[in-house]
PyMOL commands that place a pseudoatom at each C-alpha (Angstrom):
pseudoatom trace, name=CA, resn=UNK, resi=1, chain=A, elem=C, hetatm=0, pos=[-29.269, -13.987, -23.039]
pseudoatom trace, name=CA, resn=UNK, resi=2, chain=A, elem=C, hetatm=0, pos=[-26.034, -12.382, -23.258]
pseudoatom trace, name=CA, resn=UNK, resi=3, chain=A, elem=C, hetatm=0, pos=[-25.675, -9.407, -20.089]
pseudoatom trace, name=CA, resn=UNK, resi=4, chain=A, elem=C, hetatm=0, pos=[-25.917, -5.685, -21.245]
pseudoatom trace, name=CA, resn=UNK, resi=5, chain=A, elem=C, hetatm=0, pos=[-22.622, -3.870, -21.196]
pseudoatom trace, name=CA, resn=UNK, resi=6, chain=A, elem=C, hetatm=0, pos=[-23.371, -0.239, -19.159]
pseudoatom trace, name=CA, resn=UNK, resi=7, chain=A, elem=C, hetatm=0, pos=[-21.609, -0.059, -16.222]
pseudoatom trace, name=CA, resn=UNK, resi=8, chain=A, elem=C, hetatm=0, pos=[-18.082, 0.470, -18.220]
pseudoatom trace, name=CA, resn=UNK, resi=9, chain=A, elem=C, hetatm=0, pos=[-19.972, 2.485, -20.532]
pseudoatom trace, name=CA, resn=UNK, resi=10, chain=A, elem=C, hetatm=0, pos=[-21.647, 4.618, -17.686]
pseudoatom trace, name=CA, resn=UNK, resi=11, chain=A, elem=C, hetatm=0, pos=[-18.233, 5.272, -16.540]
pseudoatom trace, name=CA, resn=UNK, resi=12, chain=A, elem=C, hetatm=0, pos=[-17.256, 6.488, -19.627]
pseudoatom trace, name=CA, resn=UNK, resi=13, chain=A, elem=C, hetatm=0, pos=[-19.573, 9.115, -19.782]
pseudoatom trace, name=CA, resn=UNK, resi=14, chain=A, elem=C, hetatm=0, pos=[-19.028, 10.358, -16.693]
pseudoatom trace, name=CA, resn=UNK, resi=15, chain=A, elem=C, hetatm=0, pos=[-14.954, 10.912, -17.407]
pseudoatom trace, name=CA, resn=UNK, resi=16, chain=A, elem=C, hetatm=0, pos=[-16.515, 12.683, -20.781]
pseudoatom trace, name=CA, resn=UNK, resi=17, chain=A, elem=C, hetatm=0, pos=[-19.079, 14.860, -19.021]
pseudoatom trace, name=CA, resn=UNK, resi=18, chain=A, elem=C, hetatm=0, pos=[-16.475, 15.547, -16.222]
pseudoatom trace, name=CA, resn=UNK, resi=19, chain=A, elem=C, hetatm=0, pos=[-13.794, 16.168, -18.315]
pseudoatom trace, name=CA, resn=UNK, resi=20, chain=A, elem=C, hetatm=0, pos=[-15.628, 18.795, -21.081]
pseudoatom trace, name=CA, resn=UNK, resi=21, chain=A, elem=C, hetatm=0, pos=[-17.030, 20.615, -17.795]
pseudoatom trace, name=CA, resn=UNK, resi=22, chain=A, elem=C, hetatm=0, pos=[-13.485, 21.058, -16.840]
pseudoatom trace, name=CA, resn=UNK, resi=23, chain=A, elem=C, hetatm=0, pos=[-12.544, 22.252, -19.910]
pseudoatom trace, name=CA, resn=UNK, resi=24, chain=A, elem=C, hetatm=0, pos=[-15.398, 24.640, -20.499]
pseudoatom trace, name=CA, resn=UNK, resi=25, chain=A, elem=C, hetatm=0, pos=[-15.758, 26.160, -16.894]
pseudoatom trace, name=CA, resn=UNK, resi=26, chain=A, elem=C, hetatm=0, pos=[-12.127, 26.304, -16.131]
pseudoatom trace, name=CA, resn=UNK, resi=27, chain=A, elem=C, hetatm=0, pos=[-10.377, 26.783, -19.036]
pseudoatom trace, name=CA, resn=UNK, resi=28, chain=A, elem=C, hetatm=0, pos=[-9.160, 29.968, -17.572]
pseudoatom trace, name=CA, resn=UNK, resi=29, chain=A, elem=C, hetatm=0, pos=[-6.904, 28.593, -15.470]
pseudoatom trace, name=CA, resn=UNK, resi=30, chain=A, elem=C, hetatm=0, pos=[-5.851, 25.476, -17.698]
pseudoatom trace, name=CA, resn=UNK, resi=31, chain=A, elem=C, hetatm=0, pos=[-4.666, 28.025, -20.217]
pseudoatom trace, name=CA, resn=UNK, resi=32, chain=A, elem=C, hetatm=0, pos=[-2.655, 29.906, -17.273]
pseudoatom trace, name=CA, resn=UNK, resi=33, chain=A, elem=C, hetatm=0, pos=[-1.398, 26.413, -15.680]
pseudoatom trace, name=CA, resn=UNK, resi=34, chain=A, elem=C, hetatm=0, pos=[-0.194, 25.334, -19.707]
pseudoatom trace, name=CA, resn=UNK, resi=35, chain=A, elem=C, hetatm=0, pos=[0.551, 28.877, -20.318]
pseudoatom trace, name=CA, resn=UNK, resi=36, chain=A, elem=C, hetatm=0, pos=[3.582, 28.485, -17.744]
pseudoatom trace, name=CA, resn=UNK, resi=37, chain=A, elem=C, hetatm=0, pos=[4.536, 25.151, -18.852]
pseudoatom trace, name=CA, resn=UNK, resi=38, chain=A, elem=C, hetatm=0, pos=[2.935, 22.844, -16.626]
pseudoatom trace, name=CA, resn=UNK, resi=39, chain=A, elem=C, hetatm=0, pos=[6.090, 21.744, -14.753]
pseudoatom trace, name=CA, resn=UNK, resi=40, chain=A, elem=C, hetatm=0, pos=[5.397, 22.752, -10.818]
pseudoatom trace, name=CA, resn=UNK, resi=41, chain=A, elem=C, hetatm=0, pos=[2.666, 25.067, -11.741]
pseudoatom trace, name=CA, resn=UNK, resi=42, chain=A, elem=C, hetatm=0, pos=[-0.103, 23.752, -9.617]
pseudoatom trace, name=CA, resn=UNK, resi=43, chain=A, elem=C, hetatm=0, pos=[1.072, 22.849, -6.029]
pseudoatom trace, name=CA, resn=UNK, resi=44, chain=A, elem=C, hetatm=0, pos=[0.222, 25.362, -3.208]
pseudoatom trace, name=CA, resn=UNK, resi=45, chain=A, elem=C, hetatm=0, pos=[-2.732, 27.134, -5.311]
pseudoatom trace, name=CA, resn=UNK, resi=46, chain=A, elem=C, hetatm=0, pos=[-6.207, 25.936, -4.848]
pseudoatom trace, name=CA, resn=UNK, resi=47, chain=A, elem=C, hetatm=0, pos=[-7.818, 27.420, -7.820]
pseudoatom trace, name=CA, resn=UNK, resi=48, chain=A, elem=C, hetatm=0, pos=[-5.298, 25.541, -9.921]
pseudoatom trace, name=CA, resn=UNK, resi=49, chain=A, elem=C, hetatm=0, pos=[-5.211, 22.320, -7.897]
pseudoatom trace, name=CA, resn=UNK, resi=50, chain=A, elem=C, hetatm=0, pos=[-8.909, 21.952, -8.069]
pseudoatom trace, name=CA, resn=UNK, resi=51, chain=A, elem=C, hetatm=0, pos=[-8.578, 22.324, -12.243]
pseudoatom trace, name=CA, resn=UNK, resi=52, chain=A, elem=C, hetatm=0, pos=[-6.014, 19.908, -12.305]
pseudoatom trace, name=CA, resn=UNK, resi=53, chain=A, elem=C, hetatm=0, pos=[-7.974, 17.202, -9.971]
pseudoatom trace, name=CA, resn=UNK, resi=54, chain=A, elem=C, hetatm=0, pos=[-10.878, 18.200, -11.789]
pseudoatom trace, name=CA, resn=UNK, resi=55, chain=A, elem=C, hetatm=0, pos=[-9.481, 17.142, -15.072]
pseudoatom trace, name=CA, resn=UNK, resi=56, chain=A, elem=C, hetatm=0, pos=[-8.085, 14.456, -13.707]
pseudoatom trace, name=CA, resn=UNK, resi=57, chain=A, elem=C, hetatm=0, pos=[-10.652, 12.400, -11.945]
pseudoatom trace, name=CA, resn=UNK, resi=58, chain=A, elem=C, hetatm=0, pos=[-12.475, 12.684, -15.092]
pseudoatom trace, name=CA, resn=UNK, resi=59, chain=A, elem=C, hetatm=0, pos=[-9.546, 10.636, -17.289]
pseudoatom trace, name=CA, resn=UNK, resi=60, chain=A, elem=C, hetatm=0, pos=[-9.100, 8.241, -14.608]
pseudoatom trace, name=CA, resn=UNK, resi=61, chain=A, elem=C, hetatm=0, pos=[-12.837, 7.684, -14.852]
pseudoatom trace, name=CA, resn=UNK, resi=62, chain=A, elem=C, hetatm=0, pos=[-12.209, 7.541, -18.581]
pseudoatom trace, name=CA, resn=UNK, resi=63, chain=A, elem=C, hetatm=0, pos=[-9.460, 4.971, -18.135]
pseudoatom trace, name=CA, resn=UNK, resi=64, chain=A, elem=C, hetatm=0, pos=[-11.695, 3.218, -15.856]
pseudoatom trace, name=CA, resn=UNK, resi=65, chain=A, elem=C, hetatm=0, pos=[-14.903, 2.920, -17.757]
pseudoatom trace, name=CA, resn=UNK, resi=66, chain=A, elem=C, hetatm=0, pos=[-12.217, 1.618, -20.164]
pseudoatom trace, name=CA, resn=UNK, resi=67, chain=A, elem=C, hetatm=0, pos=[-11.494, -1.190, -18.221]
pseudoatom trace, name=CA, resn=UNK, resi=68, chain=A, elem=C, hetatm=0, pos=[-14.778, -2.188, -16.954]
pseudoatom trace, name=CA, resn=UNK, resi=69, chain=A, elem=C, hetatm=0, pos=[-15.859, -2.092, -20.320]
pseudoatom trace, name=CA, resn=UNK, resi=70, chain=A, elem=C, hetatm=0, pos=[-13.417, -4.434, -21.975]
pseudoatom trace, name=CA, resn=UNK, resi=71, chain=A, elem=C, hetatm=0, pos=[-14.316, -6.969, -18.862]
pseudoatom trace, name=CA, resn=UNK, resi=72, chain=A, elem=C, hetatm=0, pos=[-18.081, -6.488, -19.664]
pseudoatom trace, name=CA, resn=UNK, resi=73, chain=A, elem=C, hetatm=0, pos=[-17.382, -7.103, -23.386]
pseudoatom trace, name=CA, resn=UNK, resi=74, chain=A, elem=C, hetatm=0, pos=[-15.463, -10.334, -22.306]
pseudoatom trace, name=CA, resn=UNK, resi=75, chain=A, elem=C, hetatm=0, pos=[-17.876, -11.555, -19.689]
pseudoatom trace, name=CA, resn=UNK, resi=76, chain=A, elem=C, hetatm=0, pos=[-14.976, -11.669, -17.602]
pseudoatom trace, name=CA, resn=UNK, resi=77, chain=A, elem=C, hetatm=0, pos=[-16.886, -10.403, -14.599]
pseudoatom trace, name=CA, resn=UNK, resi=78, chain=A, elem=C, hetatm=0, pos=[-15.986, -7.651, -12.471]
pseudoatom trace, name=CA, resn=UNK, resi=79, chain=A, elem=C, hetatm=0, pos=[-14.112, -8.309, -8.975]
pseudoatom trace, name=CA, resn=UNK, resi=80, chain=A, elem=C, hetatm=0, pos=[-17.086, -7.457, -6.065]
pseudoatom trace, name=CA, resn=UNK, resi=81, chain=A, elem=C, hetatm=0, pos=[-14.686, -4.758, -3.882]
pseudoatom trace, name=CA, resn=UNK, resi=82, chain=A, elem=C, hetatm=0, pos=[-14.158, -2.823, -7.397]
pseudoatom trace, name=CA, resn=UNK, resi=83, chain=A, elem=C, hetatm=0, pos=[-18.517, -2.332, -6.913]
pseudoatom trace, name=CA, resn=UNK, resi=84, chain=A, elem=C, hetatm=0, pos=[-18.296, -1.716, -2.531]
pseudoatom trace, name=CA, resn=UNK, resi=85, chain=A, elem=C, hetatm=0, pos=[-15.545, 0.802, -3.506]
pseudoatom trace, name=CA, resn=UNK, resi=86, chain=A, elem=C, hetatm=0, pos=[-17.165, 2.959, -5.838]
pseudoatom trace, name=CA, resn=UNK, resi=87, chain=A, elem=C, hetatm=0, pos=[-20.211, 3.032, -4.175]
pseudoatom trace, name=CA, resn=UNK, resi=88, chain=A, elem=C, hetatm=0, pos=[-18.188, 3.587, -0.885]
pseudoatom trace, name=CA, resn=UNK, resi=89, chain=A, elem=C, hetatm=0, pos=[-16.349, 6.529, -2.695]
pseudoatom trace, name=CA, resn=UNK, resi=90, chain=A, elem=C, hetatm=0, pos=[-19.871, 7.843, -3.759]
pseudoatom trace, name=CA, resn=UNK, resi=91, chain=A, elem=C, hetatm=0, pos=[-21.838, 7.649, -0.582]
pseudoatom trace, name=CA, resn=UNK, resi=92, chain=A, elem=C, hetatm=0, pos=[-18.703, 9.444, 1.411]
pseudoatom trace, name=CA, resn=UNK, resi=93, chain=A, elem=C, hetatm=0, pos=[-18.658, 12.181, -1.563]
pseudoatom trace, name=CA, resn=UNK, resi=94, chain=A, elem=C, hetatm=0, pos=[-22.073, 12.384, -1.548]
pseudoatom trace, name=CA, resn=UNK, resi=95, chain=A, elem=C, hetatm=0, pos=[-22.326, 13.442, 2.708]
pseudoatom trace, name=CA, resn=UNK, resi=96, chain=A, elem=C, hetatm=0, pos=[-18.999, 15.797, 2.006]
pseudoatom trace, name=CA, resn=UNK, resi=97, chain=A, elem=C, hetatm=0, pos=[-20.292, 17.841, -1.043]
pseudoatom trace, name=CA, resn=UNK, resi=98, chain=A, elem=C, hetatm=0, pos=[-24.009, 16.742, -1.602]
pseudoatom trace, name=CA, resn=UNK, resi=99, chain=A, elem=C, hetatm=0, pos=[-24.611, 19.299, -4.141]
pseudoatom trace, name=CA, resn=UNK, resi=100, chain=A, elem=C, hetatm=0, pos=[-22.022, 17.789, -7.062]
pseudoatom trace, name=CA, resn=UNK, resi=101, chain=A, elem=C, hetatm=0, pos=[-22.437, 15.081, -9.837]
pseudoatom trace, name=CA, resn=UNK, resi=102, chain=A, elem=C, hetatm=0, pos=[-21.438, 12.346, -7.247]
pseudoatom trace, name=CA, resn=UNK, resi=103, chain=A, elem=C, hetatm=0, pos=[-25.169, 11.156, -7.793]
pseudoatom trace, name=CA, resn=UNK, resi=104, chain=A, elem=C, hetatm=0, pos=[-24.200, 10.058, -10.821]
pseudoatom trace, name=CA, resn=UNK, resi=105, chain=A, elem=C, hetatm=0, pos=[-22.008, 7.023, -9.891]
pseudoatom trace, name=CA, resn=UNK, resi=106, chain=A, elem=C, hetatm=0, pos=[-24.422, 5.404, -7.286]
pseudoatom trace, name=CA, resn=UNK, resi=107, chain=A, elem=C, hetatm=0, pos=[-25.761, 3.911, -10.751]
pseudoatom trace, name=CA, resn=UNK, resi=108, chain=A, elem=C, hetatm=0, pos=[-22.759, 2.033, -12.256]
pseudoatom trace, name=CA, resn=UNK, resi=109, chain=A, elem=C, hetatm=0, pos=[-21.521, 1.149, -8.313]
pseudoatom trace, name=CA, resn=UNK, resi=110, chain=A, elem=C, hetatm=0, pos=[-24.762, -0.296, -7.830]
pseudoatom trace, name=CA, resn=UNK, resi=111, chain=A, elem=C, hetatm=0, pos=[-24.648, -2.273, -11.062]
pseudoatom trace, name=CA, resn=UNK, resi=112, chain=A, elem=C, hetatm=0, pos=[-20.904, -3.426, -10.425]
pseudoatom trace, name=CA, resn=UNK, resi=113, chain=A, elem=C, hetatm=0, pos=[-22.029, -4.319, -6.600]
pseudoatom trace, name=CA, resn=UNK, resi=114, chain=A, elem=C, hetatm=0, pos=[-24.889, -6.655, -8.285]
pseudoatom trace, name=CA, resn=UNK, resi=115, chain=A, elem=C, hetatm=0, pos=[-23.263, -7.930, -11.198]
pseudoatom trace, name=CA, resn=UNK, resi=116, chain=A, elem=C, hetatm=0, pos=[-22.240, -11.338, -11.710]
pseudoatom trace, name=CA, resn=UNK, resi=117, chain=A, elem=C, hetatm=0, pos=[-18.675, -11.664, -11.366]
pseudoatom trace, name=CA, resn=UNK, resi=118, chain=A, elem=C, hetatm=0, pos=[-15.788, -12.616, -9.516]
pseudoatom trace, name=CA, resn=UNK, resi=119, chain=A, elem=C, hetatm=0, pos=[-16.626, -12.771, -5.511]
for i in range(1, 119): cmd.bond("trace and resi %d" % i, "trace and resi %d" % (i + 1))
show_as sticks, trace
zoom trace
């Protein structure tokens, strides 16, 4: 029976959800950090930096999902410290800022910690 492809797929959607929210809720000050041509616009202002991390972390989860995808797809397997770090990130997220949509990777860290791949 040929393993179901989620975890990449999981990932995916959070780097979507992540990413929208950005754009919705701060939107604001993306248009003020484009606005002024992006070049040194950020550093030294915490309303901006947390729009730009924001957006970010939800492309690299894009990116990610991306990758862990393609390796599901090939039944390549997926390295075991790529599963301990995820859920690692998520359970030291989780105790920082408990309220947040960290809950949402325990899934596909938990699947990549199980699945069969490369040890």
């Amino acid at each position: 029976m040929k393993p179901r492809r989620w975890i990449g797929r999981w990932m995916i959607g959070i780097g979507v959800i992540h990413s929208l929210f950005g754009f919705v809720f701060l939107r604001g000050t993306l248009a003020v950090i484009w606005s002024e041509g992006l070049v040194n616009t950020v550093n030294g202002q915490p309303e901006r930096e947390f729009a730009f991390w924001f957006i970010y972390f939800g492309l690299l989860a894009l990116v990610l999902g991306g990758l862990i995808d393609w390796c599901e797809a090939r039944r390549a397997g997926l390295p075991r410290f790529l599963g301990w770090a995820l859920l690692g990130m998520a359970v030291l997220c989780a105790v920082i800022m408990p309220i947040s949509g960290i809950w949402l990777l325990f899934p596909p860290a938990l699947g990549a910690v199980l699945a069969r791949g490369e040890r």
